[in-house]
C-alpha positions in Angstrom: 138.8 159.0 126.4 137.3 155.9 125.8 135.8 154.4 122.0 133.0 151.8 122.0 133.5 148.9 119.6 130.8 146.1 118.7 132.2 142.6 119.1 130.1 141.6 116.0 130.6 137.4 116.9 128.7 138.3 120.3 127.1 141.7 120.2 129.1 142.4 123.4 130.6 146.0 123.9 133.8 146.5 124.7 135.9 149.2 126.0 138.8 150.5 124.1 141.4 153.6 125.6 142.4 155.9 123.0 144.6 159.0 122.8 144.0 161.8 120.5 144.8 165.4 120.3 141.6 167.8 119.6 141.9 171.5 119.1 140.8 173.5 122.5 137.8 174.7 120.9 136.6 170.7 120.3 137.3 170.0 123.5 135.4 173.4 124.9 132.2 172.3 122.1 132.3 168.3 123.0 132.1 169.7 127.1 129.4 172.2 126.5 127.2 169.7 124.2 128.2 166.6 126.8 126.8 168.8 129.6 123.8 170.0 128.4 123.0 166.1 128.1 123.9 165.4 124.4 125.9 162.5 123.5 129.0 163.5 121.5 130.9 162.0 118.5 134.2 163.2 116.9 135.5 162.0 113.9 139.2 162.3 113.8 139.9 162.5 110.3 137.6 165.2 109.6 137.9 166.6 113.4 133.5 167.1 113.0 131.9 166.8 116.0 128.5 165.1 115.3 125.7 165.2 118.3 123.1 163.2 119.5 120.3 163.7 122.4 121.2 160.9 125.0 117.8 159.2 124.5 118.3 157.0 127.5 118.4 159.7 129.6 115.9 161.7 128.0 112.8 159.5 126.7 110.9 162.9 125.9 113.7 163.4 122.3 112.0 162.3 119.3 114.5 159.4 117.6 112.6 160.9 114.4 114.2 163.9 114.2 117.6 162.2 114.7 117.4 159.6 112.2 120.0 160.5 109.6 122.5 161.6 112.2 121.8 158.1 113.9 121.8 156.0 110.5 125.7 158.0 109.9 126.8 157.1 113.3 125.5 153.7 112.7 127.3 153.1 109.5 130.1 154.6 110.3 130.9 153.8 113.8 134.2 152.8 113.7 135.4 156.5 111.8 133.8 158.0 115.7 134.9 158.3 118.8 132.5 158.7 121.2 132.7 160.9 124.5 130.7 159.6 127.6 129.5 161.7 129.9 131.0 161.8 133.5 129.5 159.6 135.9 127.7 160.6 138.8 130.0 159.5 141.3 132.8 161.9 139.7 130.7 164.2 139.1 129.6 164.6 143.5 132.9 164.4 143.9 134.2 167.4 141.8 130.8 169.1 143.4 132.6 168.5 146.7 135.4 170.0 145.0 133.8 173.1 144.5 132.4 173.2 147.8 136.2 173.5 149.3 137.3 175.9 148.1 134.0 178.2 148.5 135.1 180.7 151.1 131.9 181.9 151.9 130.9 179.6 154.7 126.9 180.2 154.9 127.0 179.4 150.7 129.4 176.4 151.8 126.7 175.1 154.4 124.2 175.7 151.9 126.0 173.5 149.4 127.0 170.5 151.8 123.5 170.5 153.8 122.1 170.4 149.6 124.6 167.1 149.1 124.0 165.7 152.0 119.6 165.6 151.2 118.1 163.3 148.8 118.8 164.7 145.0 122.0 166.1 146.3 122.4 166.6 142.2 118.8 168.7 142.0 119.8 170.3 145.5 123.1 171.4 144.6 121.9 172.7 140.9 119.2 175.0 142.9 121.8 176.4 145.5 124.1 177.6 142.7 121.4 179.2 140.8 120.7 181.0 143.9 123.8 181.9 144.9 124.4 185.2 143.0 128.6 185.2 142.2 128.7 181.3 143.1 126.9 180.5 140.2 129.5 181.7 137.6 132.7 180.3 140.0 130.8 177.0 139.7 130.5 177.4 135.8 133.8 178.5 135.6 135.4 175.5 137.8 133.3 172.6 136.0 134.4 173.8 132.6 137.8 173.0 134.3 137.3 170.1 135.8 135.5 168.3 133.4 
């Protein structure tokens, strides 16, 4: 879990680990927001998860909307943790994952031929939505793994 903290002598960001318990249904609400691409903050005293669109990643979210949330986070940064989404390369990888232990070989072909193409991430999203049963195993197994 990592906490971002302004260096306020250089306006660097730095990386800080910390370790926290949160209640299994946090940690279920933090992965569901984090993978629907929302940027997650949990407050440990109050154990309120606060959300944000990841506007980097999404330049079609009005800021507008968001500005009180973003104004509290702001203020208050230091009372938030904030949960990063998992990059991409970890995120083939526990694709690959999946693909292994898929013991349907022409779904399994499917899936690697989709990695192997550009926008494995695009090509791998469309195989599982047409892959009947796959599609909940792969739902199932990310929720795990993430």
């Amino acid at each position: 879990m990592q906490k971002r903290v302004e260096n306020n002598y250089k306006g660097e960001l730095t990386k800080l680990s910390v370790v926290i318990k949160i209640a299994d249904s946090n940690v279920k609400e933090i992965y569901e927001y984090s993978d629907s691409g929302m940027k997650c903050f949990y407050n440990p005293k109050s154990t309120e998860i606060t959300i944000l669109p990841d506007f980097d990643n999404n330049p079609y979210s009005n800021e507008e909307l968001w500005e009180e949330v973003i104004e509290e986070i702001n203020s208050n940064f230091d009372k938030y943790i904030e949960f990063e989404r998992m990059p991409s390369n970890e995120y083939f990888r526990m694709m690959e994952g999946f693909i292994e232990i898929i013991e349907n070989p022409e779904v399994q072909k499917r899936l690697i031929y989709a990695l192997c193409q550009p926008r494995p991430f695009h090509n791998f999203r469309y195989e599982i939505e047409c892959s009947g049963d796959f599609r909940q195993k792969w739902f199932d197994f990310k929720e795990v793994k993430y």
